[in-house]
PQR file with spaces between the fields and no chain letter, atoms N, CA, C, O and H, PARSE charges and radii, in Angstrom:
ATOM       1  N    UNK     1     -13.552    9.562   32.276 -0.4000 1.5000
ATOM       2  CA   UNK     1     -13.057    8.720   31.214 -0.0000 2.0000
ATOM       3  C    UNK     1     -11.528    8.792   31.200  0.5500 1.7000
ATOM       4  O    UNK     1     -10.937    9.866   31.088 -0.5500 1.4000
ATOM       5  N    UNK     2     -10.959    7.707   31.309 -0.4000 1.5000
ATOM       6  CA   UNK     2      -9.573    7.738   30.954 -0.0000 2.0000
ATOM       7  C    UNK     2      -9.139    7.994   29.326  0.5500 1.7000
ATOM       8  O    UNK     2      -9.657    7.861   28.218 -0.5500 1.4000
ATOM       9  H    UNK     2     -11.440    6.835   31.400  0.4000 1.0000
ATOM      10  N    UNK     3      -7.980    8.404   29.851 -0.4000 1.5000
ATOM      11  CA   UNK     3      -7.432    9.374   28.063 -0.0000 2.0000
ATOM      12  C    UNK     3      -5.759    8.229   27.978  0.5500 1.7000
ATOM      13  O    UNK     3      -4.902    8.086   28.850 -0.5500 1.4000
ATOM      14  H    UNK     3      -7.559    8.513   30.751  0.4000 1.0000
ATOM      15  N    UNK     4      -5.838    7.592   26.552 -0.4000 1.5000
ATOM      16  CA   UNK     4      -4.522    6.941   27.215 -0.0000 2.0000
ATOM      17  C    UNK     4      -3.602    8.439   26.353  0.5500 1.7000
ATOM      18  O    UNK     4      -3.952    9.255   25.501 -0.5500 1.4000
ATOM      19  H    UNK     4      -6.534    7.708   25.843  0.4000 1.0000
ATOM      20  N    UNK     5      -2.327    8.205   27.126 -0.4000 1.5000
ATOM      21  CA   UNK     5      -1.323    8.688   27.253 -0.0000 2.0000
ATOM      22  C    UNK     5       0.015    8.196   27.015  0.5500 1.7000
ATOM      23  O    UNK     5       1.082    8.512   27.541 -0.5500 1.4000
ATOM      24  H    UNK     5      -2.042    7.542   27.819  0.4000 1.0000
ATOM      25  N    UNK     6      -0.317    7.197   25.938 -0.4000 1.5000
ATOM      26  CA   UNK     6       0.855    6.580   25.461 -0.0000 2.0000
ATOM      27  C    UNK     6       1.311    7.027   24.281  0.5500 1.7000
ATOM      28  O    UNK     6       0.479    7.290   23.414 -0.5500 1.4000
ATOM      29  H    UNK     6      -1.184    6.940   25.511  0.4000 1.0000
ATOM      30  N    UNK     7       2.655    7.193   24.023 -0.4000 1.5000
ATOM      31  CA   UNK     7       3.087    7.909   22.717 -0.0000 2.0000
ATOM      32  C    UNK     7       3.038    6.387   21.480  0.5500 1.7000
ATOM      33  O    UNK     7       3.266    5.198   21.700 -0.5500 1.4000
ATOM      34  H    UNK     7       3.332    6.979   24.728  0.4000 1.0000
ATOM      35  N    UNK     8       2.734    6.937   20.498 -0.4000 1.5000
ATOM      36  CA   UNK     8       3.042    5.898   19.365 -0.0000 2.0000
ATOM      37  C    UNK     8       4.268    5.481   18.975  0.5500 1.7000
ATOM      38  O    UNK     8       4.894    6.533   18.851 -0.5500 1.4000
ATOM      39  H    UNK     8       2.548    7.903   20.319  0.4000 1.0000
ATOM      40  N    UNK     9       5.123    4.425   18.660 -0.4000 1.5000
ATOM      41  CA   UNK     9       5.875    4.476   18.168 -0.0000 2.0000
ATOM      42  C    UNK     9       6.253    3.843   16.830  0.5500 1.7000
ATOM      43  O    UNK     9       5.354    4.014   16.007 -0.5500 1.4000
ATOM      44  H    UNK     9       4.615    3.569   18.761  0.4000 1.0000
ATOM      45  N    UNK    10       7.382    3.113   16.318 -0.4000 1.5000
ATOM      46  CA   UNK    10       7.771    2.553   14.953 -0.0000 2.0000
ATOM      47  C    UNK    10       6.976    1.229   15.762  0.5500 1.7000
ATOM      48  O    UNK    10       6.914    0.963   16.962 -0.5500 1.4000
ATOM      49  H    UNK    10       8.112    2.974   16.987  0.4000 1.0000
ATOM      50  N    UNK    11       6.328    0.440   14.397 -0.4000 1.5000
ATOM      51  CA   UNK    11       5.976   -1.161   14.671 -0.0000 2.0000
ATOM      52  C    UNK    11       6.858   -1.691   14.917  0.5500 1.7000
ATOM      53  O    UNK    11       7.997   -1.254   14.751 -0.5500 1.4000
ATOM      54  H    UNK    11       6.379    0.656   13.422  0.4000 1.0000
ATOM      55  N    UNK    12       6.474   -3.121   15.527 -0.4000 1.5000
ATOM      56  CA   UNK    12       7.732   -3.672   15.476 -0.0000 2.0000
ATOM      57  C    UNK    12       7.997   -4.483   14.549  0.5500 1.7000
ATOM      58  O    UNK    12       7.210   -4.725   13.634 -0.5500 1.4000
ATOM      59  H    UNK    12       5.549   -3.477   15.662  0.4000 1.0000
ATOM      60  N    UNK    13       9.324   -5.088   14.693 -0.4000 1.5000
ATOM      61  CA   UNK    13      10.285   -5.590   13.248 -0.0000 2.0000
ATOM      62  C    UNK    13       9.681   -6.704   12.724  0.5500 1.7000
ATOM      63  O    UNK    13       9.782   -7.784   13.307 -0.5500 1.4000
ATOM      64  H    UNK    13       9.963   -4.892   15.437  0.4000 1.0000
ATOM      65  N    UNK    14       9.112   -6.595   11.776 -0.4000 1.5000
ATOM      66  CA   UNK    14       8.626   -7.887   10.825 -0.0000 2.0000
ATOM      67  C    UNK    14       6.710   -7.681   11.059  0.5500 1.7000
ATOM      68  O    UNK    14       5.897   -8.499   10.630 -0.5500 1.4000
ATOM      69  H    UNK    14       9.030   -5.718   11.302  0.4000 1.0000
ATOM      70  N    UNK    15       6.522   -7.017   11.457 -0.4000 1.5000
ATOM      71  CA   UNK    15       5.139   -7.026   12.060 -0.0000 2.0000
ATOM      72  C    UNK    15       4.262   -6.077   10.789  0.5500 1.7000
ATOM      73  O    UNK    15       4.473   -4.881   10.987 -0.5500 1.4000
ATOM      74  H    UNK    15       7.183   -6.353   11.805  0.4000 1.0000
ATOM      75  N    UNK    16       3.833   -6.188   10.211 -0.4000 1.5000
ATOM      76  CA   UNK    16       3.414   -4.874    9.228 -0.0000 2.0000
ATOM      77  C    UNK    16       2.091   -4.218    9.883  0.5500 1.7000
ATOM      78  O    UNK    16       1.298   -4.857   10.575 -0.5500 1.4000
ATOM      79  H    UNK    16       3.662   -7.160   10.050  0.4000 1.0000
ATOM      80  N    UNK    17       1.968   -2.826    9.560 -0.4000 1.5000
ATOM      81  CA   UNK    17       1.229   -1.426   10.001 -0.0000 2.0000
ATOM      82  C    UNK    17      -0.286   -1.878    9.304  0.5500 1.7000
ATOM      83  O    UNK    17      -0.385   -2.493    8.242 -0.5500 1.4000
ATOM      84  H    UNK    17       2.612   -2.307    8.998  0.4000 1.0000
ATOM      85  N    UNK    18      -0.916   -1.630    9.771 -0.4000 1.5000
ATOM      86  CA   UNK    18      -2.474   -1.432    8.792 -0.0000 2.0000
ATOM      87  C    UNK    18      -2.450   -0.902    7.886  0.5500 1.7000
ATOM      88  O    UNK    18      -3.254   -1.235    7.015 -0.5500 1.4000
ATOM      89  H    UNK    18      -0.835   -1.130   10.634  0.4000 1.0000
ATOM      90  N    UNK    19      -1.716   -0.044    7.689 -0.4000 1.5000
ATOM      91  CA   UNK    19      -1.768    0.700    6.367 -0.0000 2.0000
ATOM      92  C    UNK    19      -1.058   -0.210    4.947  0.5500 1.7000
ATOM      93  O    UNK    19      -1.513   -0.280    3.805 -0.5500 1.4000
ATOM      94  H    UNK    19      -1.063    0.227    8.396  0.4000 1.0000
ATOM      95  N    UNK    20      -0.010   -0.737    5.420 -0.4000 1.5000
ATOM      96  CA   UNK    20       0.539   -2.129    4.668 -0.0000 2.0000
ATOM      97  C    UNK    20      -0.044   -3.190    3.982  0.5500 1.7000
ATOM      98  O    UNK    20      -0.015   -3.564    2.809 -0.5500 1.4000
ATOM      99  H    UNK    20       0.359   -0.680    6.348  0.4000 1.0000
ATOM     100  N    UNK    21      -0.927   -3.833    5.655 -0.4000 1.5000
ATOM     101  CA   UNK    21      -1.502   -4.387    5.261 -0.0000 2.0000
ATOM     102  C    UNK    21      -2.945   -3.951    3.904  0.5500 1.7000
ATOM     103  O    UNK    21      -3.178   -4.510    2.832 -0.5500 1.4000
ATOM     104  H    UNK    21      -0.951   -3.529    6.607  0.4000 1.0000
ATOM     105  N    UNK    22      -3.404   -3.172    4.340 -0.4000 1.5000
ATOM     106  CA   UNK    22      -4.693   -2.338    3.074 -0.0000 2.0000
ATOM     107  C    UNK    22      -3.723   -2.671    2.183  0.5500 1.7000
ATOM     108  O    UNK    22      -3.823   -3.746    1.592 -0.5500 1.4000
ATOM     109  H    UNK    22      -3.214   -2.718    5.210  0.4000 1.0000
ATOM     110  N    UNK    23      -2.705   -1.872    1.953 -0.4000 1.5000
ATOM     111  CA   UNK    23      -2.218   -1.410    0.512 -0.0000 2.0000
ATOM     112  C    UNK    23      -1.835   -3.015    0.221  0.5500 1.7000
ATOM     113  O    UNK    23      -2.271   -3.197   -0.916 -0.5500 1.4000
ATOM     114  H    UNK    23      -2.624   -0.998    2.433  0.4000 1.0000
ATOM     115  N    UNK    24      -1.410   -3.906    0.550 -0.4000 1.5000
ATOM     116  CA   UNK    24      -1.327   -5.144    0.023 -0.0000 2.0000
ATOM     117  C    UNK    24      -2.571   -5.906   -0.258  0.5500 1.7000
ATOM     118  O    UNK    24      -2.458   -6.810   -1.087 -0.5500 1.4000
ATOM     119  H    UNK    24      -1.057   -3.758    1.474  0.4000 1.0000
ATOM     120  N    UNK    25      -3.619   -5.729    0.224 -0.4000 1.5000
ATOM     121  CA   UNK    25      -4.890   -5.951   -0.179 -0.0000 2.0000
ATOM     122  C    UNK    25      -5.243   -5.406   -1.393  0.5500 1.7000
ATOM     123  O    UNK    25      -5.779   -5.995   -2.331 -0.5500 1.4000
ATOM     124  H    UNK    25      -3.710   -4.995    0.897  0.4000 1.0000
ATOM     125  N    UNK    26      -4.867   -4.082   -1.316 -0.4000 1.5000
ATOM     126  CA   UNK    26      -5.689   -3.932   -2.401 -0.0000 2.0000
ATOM     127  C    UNK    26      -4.920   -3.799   -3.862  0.5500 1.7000
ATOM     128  O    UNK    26      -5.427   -3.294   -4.864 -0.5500 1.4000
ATOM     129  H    UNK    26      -4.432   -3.604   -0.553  0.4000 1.0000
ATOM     130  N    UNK    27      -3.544   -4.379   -3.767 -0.4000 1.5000
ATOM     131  CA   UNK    27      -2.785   -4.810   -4.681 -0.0000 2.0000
ATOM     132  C    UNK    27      -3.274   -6.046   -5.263  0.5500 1.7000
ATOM     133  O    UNK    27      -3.432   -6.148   -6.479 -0.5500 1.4000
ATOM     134  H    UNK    27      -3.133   -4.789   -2.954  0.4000 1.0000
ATOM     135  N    UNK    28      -3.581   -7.215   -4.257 -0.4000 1.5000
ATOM     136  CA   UNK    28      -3.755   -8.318   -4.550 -0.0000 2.0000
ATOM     137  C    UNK    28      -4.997   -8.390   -4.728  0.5500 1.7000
ATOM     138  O    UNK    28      -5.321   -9.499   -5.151 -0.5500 1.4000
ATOM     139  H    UNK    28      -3.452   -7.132   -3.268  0.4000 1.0000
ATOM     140  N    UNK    29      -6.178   -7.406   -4.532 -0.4000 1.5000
ATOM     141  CA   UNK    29      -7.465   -7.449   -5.113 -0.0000 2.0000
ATOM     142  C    UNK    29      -7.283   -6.726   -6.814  0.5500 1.7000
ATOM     143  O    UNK    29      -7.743   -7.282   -7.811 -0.5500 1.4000
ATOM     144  H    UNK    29      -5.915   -6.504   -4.188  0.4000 1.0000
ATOM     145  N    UNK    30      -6.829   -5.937   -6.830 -0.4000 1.5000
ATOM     146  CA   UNK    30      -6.393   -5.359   -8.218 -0.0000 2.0000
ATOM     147  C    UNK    30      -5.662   -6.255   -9.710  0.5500 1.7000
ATOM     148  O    UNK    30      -5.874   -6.201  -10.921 -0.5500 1.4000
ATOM     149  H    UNK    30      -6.456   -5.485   -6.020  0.4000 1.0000
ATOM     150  N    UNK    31      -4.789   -6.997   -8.871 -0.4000 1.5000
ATOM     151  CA   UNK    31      -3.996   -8.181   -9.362 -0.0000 2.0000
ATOM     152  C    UNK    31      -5.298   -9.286   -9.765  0.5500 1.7000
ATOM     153  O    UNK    31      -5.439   -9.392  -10.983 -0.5500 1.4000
ATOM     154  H    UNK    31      -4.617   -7.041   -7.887  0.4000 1.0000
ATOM     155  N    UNK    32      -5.986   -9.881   -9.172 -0.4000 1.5000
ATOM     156  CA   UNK    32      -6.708  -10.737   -9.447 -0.0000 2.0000
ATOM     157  C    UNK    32      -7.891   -9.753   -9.982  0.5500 1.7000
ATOM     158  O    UNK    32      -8.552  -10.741  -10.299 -0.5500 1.4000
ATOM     159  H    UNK    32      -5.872   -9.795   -8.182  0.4000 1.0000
ATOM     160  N    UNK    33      -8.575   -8.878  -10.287 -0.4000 1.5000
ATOM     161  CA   UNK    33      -9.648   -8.069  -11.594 -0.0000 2.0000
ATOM     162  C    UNK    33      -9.038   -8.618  -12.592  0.5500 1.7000
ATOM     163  O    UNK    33      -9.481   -9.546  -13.269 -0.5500 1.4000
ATOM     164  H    UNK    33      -8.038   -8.075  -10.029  0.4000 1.0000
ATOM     165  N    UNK    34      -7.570   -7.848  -12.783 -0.4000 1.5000
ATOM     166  CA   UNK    34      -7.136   -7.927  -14.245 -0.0000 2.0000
ATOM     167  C    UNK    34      -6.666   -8.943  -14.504  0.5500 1.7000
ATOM     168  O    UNK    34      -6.292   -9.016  -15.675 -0.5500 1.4000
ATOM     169  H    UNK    34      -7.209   -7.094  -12.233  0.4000 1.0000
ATOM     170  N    UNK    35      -6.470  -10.010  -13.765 -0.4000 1.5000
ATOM     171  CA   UNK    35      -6.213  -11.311  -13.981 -0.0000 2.0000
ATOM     172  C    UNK    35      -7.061  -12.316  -14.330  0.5500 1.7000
ATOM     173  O    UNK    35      -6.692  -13.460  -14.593 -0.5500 1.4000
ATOM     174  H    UNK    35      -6.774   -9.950  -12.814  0.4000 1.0000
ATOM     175  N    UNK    36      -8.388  -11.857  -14.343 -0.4000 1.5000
ATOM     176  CA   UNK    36      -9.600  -12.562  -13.968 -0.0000 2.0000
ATOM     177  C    UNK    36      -9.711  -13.435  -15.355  0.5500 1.7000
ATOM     178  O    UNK    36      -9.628  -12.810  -16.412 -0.5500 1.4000
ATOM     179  H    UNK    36      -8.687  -10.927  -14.129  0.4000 1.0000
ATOM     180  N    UNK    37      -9.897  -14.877  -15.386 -0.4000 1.5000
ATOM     181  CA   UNK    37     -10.651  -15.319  -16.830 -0.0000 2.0000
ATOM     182  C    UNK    37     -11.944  -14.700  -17.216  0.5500 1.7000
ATOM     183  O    UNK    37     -12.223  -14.499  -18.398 -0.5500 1.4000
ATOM     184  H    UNK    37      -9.965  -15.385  -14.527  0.4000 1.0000
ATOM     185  N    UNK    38     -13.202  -14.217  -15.659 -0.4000 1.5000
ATOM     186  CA   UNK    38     -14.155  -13.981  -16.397 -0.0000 2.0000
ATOM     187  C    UNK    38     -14.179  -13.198  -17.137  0.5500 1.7000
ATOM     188  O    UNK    38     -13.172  -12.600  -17.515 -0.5500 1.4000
ATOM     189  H    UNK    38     -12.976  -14.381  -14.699  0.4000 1.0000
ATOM     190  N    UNK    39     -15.840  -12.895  -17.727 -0.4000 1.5000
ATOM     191  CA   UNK    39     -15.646  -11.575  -18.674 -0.0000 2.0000
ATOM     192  C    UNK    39     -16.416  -10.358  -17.556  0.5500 1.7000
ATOM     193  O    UNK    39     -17.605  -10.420  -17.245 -0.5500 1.4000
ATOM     194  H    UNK    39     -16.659  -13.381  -17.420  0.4000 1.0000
ATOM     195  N    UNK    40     -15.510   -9.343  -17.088 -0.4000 1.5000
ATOM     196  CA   UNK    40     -15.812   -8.705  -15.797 -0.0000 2.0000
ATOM     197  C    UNK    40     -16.539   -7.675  -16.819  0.5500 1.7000
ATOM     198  O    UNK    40     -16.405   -7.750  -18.040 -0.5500 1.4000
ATOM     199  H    UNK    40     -14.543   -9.292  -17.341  0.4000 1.0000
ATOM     200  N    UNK    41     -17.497   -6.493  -16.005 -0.4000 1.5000
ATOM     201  CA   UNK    41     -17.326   -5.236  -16.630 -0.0000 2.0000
ATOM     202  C    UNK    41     -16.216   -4.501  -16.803  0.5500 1.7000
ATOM     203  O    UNK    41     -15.274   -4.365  -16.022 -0.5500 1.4000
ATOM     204  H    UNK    41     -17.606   -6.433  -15.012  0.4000 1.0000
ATOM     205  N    UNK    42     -16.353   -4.100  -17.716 -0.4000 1.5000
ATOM     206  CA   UNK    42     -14.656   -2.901  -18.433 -0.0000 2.0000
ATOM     207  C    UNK    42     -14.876   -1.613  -17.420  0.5500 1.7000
ATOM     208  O    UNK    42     -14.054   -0.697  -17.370 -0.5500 1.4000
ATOM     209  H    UNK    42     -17.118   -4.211  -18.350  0.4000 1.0000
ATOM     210  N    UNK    43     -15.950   -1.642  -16.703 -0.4000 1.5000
ATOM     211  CA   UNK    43     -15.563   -0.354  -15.757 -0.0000 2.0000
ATOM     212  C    UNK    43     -14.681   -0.760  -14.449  0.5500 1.7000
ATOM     213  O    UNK    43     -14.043   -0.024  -13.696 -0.5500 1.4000
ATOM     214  H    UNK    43     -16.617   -2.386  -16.743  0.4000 1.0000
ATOM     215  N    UNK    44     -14.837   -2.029  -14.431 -0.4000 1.5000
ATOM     216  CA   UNK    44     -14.327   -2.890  -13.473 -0.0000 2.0000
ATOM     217  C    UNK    44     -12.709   -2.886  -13.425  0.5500 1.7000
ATOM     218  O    UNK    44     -11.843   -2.407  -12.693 -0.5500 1.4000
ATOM     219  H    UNK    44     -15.355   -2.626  -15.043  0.4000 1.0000
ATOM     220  N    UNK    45     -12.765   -3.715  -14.655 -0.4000 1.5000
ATOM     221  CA   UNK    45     -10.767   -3.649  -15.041 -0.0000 2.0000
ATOM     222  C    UNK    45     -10.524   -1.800  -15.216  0.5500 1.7000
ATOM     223  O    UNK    45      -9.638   -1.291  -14.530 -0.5500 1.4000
ATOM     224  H    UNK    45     -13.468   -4.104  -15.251  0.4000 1.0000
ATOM     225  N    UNK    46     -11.155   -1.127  -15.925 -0.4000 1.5000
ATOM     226  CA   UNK    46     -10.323   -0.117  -15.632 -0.0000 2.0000
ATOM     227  C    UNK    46      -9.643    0.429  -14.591  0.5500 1.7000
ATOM     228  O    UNK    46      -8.491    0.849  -14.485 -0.5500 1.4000
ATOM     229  H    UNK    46     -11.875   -1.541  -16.482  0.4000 1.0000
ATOM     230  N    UNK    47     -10.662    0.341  -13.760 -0.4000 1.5000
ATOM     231  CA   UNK    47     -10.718    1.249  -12.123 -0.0000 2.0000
ATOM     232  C    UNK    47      -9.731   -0.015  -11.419  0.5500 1.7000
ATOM     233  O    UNK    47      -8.985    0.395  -10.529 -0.5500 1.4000
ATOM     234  H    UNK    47     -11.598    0.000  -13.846  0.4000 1.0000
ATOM     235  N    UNK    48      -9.687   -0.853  -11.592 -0.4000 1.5000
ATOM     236  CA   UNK    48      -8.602   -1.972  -11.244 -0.0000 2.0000
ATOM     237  C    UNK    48      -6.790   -1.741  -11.888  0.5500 1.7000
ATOM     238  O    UNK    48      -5.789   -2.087  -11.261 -0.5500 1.4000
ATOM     239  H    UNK    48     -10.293   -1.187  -12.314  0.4000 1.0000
ATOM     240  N    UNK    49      -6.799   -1.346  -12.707 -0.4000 1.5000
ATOM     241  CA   UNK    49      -5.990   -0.730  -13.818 -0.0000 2.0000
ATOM     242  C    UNK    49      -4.966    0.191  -12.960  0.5500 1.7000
ATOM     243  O    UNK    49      -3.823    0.005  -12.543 -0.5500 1.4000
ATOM     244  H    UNK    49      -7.613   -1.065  -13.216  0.4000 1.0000
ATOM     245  N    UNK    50      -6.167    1.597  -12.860 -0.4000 1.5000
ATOM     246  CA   UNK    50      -5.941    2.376  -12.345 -0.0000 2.0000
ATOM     247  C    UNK    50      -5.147    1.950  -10.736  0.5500 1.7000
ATOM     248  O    UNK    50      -3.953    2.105  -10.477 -0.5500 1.4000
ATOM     249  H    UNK    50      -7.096    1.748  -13.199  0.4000 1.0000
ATOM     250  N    UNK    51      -5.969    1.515  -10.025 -0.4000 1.5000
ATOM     251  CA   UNK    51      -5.544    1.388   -8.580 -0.0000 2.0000
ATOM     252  C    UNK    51      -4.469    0.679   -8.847  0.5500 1.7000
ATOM     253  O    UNK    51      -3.689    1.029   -7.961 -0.5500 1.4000
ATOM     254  H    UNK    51      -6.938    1.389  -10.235  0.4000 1.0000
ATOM     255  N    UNK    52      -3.832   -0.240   -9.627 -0.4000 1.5000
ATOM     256  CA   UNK    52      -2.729   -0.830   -9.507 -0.0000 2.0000
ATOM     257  C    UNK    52      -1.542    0.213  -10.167  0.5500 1.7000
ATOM     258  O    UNK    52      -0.332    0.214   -9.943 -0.5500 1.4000
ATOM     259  H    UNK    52      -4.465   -0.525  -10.347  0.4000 1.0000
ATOM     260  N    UNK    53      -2.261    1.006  -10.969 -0.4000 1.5000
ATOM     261  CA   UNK    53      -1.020    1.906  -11.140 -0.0000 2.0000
ATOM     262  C    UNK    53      -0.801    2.800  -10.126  0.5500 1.7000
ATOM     263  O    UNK    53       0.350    3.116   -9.822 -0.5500 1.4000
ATOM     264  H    UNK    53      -3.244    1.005  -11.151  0.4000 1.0000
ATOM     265  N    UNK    54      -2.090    3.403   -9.370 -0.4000 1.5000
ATOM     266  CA   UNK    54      -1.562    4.560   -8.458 -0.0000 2.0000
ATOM     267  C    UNK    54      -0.437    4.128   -7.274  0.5500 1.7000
ATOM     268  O    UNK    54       0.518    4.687   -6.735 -0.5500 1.4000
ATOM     269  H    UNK    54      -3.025    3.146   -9.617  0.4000 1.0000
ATOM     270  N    UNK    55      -1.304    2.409   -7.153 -0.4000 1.5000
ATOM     271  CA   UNK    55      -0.011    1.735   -5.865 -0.0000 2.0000
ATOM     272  C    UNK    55       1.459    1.254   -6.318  0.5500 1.7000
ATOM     273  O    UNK    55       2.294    0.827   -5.520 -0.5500 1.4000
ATOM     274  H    UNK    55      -2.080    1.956   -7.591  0.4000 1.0000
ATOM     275  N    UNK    56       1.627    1.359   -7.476 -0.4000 1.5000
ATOM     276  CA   UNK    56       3.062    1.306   -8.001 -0.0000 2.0000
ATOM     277  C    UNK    56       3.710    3.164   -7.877  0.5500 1.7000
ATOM     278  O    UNK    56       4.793    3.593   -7.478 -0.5500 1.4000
ATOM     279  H    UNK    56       0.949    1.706   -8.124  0.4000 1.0000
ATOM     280  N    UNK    57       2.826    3.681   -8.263 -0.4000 1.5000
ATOM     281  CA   UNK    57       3.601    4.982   -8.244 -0.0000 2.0000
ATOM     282  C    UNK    57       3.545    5.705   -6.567  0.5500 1.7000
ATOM     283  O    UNK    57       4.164    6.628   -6.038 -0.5500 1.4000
ATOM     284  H    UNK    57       1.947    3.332   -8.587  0.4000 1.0000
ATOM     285  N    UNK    58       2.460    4.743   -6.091 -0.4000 1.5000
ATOM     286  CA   UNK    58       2.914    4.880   -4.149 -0.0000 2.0000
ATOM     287  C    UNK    58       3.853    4.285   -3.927  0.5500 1.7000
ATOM     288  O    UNK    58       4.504    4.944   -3.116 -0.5500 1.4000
ATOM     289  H    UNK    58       1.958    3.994   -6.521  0.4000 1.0000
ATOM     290  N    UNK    59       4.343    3.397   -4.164 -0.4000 1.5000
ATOM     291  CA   UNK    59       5.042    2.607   -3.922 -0.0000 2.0000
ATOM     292  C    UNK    59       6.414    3.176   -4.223  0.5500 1.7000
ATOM     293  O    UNK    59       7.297    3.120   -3.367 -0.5500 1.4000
ATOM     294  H    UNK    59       3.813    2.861   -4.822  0.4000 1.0000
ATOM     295  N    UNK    60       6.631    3.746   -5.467 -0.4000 1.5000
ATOM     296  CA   UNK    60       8.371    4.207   -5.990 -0.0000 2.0000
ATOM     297  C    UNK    60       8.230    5.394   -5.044  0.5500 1.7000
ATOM     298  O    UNK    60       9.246    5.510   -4.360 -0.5500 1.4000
ATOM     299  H    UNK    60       5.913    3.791   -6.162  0.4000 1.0000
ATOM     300  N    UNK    61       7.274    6.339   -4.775 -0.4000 1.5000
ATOM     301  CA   UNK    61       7.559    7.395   -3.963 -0.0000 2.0000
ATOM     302  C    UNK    61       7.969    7.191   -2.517  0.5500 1.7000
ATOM     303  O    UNK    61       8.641    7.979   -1.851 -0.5500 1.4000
ATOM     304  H    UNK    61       6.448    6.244   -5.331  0.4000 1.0000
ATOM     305  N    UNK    62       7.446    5.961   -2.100 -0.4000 1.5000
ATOM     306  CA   UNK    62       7.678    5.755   -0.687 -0.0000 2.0000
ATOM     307  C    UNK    62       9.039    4.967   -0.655  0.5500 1.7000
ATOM     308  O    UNK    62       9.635    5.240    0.387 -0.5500 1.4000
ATOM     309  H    UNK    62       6.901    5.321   -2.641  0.4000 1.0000
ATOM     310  N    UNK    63       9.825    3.960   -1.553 -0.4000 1.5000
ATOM     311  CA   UNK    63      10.967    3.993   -1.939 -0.0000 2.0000
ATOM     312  C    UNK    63      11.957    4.813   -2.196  0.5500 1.7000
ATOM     313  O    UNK    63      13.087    4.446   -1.872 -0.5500 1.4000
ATOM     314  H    UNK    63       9.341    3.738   -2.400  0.4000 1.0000
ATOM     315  N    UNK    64      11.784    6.033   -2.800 -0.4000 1.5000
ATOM     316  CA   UNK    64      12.005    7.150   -2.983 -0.0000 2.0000
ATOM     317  C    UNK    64      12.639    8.113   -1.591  0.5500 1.7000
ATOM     318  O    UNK    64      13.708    8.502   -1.121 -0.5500 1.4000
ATOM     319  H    UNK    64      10.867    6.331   -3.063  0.4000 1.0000
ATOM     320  N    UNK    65      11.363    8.160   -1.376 -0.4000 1.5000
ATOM     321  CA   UNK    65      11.504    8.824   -0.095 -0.0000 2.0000
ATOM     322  C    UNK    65      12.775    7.796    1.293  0.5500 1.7000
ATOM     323  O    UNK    65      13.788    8.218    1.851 -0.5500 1.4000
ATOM     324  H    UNK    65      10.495    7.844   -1.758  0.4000 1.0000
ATOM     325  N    UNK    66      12.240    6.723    1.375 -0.4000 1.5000
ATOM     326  CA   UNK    66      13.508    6.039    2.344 -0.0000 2.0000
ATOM     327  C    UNK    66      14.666    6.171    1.965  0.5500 1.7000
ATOM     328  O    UNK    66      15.622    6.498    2.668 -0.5500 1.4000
ATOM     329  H    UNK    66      11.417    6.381    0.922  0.4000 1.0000
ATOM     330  N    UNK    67      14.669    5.885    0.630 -0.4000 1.5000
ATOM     331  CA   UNK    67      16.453    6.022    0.174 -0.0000 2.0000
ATOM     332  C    UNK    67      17.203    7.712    0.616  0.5500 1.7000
ATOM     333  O    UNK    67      18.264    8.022    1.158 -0.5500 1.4000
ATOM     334  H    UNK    67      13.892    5.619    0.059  0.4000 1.0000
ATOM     335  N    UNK    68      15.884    8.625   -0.008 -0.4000 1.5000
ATOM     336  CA   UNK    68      16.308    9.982    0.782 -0.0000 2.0000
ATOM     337  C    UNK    68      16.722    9.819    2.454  0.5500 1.7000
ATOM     338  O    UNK    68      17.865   10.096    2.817 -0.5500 1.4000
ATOM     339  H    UNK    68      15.022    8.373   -0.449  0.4000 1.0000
ATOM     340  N    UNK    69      15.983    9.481    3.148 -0.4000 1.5000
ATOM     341  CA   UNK    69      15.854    9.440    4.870 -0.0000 2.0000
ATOM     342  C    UNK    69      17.417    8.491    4.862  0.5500 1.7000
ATOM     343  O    UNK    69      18.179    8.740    5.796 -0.5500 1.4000
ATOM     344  H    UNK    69      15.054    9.255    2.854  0.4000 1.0000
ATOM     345  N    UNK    70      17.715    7.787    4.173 -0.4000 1.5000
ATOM     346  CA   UNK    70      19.049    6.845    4.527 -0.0000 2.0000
ATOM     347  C    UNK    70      20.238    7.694    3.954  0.5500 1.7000
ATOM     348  O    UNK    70      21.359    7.805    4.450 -0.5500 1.4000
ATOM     349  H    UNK    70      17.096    7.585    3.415  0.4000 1.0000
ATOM     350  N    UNK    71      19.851    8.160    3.026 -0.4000 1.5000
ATOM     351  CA   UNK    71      21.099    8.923    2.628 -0.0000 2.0000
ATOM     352  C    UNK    71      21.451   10.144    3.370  0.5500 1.7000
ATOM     353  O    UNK    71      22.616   10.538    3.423 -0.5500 1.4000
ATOM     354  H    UNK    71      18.941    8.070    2.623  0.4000 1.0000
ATOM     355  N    UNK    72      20.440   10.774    3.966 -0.4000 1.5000
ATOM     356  CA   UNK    72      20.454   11.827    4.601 -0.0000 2.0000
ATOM     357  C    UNK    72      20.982   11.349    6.199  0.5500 1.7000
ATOM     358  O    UNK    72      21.119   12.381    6.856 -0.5500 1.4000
ATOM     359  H    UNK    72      19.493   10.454    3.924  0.4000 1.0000
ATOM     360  N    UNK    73      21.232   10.436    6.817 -0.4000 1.5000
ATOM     361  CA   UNK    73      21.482    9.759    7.903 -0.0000 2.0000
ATOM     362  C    UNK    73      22.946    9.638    7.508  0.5500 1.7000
ATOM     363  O    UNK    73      23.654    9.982    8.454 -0.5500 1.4000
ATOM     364  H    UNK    73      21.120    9.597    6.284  0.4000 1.0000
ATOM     365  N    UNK    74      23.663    9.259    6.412 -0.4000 1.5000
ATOM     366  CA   UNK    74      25.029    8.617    6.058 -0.0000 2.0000
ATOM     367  C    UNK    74      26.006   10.416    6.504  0.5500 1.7000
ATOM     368  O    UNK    74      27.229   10.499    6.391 -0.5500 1.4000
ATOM     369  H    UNK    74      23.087    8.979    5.644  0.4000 1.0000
């Protein structure tokens, strides 16, 4: 069996990672629960609630964190 042997590197520019992509999914699935006209279950919007807050507070940390990595480069 061949083994590849290629190193990973940064994506390229403008191209977004899988992981991006998810987390924008599941922003915009979260976004439309609590947006919803119907009348959803309330276990529904909560847990929708929730995930949109944890990806905002992923989100300032991973902001967070670059501004560190740039400042630390200057």
């Amino acid at each position: 069996m061949k083994e590849n042997q290629e190193t990973v590197g940064l994506p390229e520019a403008g191209k977004p990672t899988i992981y991006e992509r998810i987390k924008e999914g599941l922003a915009v699935a979260s976004q439309l629960v609590i947006a919803s006209p119907l009348k959803l279950p309330p276990k529904l919007v909560v847990v929708a609630k929730y995930l949109a807050l944890a990806l905002g507070v992923l989100e300032a940390v991973e902001g967070a964190a670059k501004d560190r990595r740039e400042g630390d480069e200057d």
